[in-house]
C-alpha positions as CSV (number, residue, x, y, z in Angstrom):
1,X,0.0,0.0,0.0
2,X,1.8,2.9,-0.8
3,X,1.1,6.5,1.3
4,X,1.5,9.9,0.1
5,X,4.3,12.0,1.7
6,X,3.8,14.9,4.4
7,X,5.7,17.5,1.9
8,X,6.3,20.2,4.7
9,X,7.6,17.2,7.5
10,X,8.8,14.0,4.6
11,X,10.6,12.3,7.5
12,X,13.7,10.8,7.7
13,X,13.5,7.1,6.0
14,X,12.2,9.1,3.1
15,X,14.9,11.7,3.4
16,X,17.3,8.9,3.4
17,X,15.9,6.9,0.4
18,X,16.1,10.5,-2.0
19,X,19.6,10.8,-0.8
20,X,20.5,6.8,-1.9
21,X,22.3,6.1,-5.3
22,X,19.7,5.1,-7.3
23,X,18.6,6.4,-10.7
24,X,14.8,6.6,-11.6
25,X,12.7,7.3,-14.5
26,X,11.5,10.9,-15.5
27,X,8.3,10.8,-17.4
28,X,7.3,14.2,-19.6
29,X,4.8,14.2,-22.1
30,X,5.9,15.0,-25.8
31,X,4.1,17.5,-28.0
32,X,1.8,14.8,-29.2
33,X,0.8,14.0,-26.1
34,X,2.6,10.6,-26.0
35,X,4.8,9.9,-22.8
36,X,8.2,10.1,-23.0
37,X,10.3,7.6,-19.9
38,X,13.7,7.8,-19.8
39,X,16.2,7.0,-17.1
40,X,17.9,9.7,-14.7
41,X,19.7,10.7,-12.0
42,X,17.8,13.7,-10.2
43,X,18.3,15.5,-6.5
44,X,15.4,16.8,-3.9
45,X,15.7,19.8,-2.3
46,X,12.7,19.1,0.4
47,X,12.9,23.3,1.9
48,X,12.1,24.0,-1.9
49,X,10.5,20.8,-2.8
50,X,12.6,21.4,-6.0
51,X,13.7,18.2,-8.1
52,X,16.2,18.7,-10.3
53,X,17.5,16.7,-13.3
54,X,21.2,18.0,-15.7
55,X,20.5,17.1,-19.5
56,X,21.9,18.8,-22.6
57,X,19.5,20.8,-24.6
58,X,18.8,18.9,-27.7
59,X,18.0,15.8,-25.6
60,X,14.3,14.5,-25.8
61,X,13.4,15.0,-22.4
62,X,14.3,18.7,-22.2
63,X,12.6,19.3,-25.6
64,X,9.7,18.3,-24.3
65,X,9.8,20.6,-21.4
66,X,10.8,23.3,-23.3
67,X,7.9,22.9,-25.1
68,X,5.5,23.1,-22.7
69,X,6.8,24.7,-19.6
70,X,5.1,24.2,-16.3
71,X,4.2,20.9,-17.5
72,X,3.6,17.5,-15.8
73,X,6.4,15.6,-15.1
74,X,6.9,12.5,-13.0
75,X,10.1,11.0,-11.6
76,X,10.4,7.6,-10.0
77,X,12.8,5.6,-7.9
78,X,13.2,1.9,-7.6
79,X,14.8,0.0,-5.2
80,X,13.5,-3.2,-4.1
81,X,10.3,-3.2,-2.5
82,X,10.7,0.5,-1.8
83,X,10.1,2.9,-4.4
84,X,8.7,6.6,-4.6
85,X,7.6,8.9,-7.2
86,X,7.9,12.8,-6.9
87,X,4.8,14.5,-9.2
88,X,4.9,18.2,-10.1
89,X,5.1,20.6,-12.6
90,X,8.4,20.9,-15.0
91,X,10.5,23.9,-16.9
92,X,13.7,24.2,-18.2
93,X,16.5,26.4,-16.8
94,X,19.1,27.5,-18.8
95,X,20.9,29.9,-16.9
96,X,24.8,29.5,-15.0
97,X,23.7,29.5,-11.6
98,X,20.8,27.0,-11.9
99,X,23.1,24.1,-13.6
100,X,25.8,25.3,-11.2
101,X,23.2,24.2,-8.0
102,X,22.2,21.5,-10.1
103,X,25.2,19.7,-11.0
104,X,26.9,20.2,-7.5
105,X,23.8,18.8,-6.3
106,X,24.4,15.7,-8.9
107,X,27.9,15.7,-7.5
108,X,27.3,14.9,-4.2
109,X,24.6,12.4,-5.1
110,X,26.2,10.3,-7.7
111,X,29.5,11.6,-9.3
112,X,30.4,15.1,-10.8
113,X,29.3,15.1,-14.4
114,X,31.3,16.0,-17.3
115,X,31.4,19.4,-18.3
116,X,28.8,20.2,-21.2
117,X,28.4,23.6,-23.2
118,X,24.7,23.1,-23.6
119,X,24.2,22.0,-20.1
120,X,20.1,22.5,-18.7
121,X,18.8,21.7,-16.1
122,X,15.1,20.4,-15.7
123,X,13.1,21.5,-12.5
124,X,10.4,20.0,-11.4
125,X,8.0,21.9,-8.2
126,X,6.9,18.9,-6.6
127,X,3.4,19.1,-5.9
128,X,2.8,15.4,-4.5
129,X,5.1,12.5,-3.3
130,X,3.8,9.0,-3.4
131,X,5.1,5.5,-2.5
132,X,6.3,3.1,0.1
133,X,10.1,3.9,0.8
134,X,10.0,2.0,4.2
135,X,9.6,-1.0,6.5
136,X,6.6,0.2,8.3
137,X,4.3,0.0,5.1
């Protein structure tokens, strides 16, 4: 049974589990409506409730976005039995200091990516969090 996260208090198994190494899927819609599901790694700031994913511009996903900013967007993380999914509203940032926070947030979560000249970053306002990420449920 999965339970829907307290977004201003997520607790700290939940905490934990968005702070793991795992990659999850990032689902946009493309401008013919169709989904688009690819994986990714992605951070969560919970004081912003701000998920962010590094891409280069001409990828698919960040077409998408791009296309139809403030759009819905879904990310989700697998790991075992436990998974969660972070639901919200997309855009596109293209500017230095958002893929500067974004990739030093990658860094510390995975590895530091390789330096791209069409870096962007996709961010994603979390609007619900859904899932069973611990032992209790």
């Amino acid at each position: 049974m999965s339970i829907d996260a307290d977004l201003d208090d997520p607790g700290p198994e939940l905490l934990a589990f968005l702070t793991e190494r795992h990659l999850a899927t990032l689902t946009t819609l493309r401008p013919d409506g169709r989904l688009h599901v690819v994986p990714v790694g992605f951070t969560y700031e919970p004081a912003r409730r701000l998920a962010r994913v590094i891409t280069f511009a001409p990828s698919r996903k960040a077409r998408n976005v791009a296309a139809a900013p403030g759009g819905p967007a879904v990310l989700c993380q697998v790991d075992g039995g436990r998974w969660v999914s972070l639901e919200g509203a997309a855009v596109l940032r293209d500017d230095a200091a958002s893929n500067l926070e974004a990739t030093t947030r990658y860094a510390a979560r995975y590895r530091p990516p390789k330096d791209r000249a069409d870096r962007v970053t996709i961010e994603i306002a979390v609007r619900r969090i859904v899932g069973t990420w611990n032992s209790r449920v």
